[in-house]
C-alpha positions in Angstrom: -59.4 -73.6 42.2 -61.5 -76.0 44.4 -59.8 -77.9 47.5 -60.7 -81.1 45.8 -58.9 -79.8 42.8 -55.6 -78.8 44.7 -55.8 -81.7 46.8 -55.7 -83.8 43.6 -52.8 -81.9 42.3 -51.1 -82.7 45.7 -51.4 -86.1 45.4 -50.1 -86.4 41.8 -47.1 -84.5 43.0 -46.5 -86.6 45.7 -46.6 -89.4 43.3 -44.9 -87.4 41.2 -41.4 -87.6 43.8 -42.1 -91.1 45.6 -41.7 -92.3 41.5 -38.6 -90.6 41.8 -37.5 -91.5 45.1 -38.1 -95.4 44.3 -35.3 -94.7 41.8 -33.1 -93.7 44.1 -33.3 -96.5 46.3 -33.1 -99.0 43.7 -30.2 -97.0 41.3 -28.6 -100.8 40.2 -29.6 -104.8 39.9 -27.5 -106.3 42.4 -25.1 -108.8 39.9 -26.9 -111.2 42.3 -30.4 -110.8 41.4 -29.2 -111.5 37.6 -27.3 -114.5 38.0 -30.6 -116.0 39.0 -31.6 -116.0 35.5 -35.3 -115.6 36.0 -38.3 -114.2 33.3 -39.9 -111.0 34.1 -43.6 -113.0 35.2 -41.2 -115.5 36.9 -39.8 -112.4 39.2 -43.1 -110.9 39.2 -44.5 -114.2 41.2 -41.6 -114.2 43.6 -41.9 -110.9 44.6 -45.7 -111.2 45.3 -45.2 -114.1 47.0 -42.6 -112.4 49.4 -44.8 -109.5 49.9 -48.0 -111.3 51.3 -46.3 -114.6 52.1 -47.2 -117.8 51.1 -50.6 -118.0 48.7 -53.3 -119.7 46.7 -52.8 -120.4 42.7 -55.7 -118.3 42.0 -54.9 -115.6 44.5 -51.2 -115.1 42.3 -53.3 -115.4 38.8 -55.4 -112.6 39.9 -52.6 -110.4 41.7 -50.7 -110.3 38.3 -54.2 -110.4 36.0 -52.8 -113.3 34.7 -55.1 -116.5 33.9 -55.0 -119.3 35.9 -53.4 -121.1 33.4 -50.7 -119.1 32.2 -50.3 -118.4 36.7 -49.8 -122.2 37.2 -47.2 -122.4 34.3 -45.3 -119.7 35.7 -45.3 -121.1 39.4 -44.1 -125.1 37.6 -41.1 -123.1 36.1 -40.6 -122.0 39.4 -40.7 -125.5 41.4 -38.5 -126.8 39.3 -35.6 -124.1 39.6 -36.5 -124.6 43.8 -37.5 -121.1 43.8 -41.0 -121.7 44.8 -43.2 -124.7 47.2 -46.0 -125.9 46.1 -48.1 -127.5 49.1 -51.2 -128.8 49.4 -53.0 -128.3 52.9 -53.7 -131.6 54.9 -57.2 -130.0 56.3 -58.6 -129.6 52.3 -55.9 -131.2 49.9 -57.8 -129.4 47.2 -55.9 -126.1 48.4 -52.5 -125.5 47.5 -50.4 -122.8 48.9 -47.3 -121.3 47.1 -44.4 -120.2 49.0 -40.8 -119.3 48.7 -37.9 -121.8 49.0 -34.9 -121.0 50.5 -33.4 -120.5 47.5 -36.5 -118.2 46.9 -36.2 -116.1 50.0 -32.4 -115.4 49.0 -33.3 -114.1 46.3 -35.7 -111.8 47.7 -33.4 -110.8 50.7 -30.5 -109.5 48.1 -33.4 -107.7 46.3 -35.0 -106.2 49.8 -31.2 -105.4 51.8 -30.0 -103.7 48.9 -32.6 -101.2 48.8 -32.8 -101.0 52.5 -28.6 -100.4 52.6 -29.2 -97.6 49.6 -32.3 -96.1 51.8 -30.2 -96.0 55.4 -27.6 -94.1 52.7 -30.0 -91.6 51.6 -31.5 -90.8 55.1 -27.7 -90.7 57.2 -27.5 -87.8 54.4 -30.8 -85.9 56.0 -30.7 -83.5 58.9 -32.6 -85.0 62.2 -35.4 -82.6 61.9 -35.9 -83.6 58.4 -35.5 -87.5 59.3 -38.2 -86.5 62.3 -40.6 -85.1 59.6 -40.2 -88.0 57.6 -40.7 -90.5 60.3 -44.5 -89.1 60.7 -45.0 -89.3 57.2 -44.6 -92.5 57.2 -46.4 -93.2 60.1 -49.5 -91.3 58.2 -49.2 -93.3 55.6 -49.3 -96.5 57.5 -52.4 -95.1 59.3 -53.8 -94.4 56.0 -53.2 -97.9 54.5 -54.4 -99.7 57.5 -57.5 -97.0 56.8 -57.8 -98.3 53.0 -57.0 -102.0 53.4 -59.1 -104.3 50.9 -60.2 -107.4 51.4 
């Protein structure tokens, strides 16, 4: 077998247990998250727009290969459930960034603390040298994004 080959096997086991591992973390919907009452695109645009922060129509339409169209529907729902800001920028009016509310960012924060209190629980159940070896991991792979950043 070729390095290439068991390098690609690896990988795909890797995968394989951070697939698994993301279930762990996220085991159950906060009742929070569902008393929001949101469609699955609808959640899909909040949670992009928390991840990169505020954003362009056309940047979200192409982020969730969705058309522009369909994108800007999505985002009106949205603004009128004050989940999402729609702003146009004094310097070129024809711009129009897309934030989250405050109501938006709750949402979001119940989303992102209950995975972050289930993650603290799963590593206060790891040994320190295991928490050690995880810590470079992850410092690998934030070497290896900022290596294979886009754009």
């Amino acid at each position: 077998m070729t390095a290439e080959r068991k390098k690609a096997e690896l990988v795909e086991c890797v995968l394989q247990l951070t697939d698994r591992v993301f279930r762990e973390l996220l085991p159950l919907i906060p009742k929070e998250v569902l008393q929001f009452d949101l469609t699955m695109p609808q959640l899909k645009v909040v949670l992009l727009i928390f991840m990169n922060g505020p954003m362009r129509m056309s940047d979200i339409a192409r982020g969730l290969g969705m058309s522009l169209a369909t994108a800007t529907g999505v985002v009106e729902r949205l603004v009128e459930r004050d989940t999402v800001l729609r702003e146009s920028q004094p310097q070129d009016r024809r711009v129009v960034l897309c934030s989250l509310t405050e109501k938006g960012q709750q949402l979001t924060d119940v989303l992102w603390q209950s995975a972050r209190q289930r993650a603290r629980e799963l590593l206060m159940a790891m040994t320190p040298s295991r928490l050690r070896s995880l810590d470079e991991v992850l410092k690998a792979l934030l070497e290896a994004g900022a290596a294979t950043k886009r754009g």
